[in-house]
Phi, psi and omega in degrees: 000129163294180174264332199259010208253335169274359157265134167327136171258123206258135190261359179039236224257022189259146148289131171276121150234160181252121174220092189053261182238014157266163214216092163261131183250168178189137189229209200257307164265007174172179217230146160190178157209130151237145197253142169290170161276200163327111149104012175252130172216160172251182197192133204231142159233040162155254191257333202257120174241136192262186298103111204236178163222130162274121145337326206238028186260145193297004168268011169272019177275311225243358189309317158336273189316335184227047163247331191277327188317273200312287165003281175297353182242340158323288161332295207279330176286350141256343141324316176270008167253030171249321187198150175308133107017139182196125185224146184249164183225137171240165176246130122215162212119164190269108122136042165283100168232187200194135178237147194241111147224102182086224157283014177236105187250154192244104175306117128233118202285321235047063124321147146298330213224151162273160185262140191260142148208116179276130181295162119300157197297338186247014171254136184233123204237135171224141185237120174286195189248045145270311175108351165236040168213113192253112176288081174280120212252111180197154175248032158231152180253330184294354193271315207273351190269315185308311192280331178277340174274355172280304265229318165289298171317000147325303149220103186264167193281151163232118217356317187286294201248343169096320175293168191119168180283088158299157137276164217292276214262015172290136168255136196272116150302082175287166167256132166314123131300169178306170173235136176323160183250172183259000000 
């Protein structure tokens, strides 16, 4: 049995509706609908909506792995349509920043050139006005760890010196530089 595919998704202030092996939910920042697979089914009891796998569905070998999956991705897309997602990215280096105008924001890494990178649509971005603490907003989370891992790989950080694009709570391994030889 799974451990995380058996616990209750507590649904608060979002509507649940059930329509055979579709889920349509609706919160405060969005809307969505998700489908189980095959041999899955829900059940809403109060505020806790649960998730079962039928035994005899031709998927019961893999039923673990995709009763705890579906769970979890079920859980955060009605978690984000109660409240955003929210992930920070910090630049360092000396004169690395990032500027926001509309859905386009303009990277300078130390670059010959600046880097253009257009938001998606359910993503929201704030820049401090230094330019090198970047907020990301979204009520998909799987949209927005996409759009801060694009973003990182802009420059990812590096070793010596430490510049380049982080996350927040990443810890950098440094490195020693050379040394005189004697």
């Amino acid at each position: 049995m799974s451990k995380i595919g058996r616990k209750p998704i507590d649904v608060g202030s979002a509507k649940i509706e059930i329509k055979g092996n579709e889920i349509h939910f609706s919160g405060k920042k969005g809307t969505g609908v998700y489908v189980l697979p095959e041999g899955m089914t829900a059940s809403l009891n109060g505020t806790l909506l649960s998730l079962s796998f039928d035994k005899n569905s031709k998927n019961s070998s893999d039923a673990n792995r995709i009763w705890g999956l579906n769970r979890a991705l079920l859980a955060n897309k009605i978690k984000g349509c109660q409240q955003e997602f929210e992930k920070i990215i910090q630049i360092n280096g000396l004169g690395f920043k990032a500027v926001v105008s509309g859905s386009k924001v303009v990277f300078s890494l130390g670059f010959s050139h600046k880097i253009d990178f257009m938001l998606p649509k359910d993503v929201t971005l704030e820049v401090d006005k230094t330019g090198q603490r970047l907020v990301f907003r979204s009520p998909d989370k799987e949209l927005m760890g996409q759009v801060c891992s694009q973003v990182r790989a802009l420059r990812p950080p590096e070793p010596y010196k430490g510049t380049g694009v982080k996350y927040e709570t990443e810890v950098i391994a440094r490195k020693a530089g050379k040394t005189k030889a004697a």
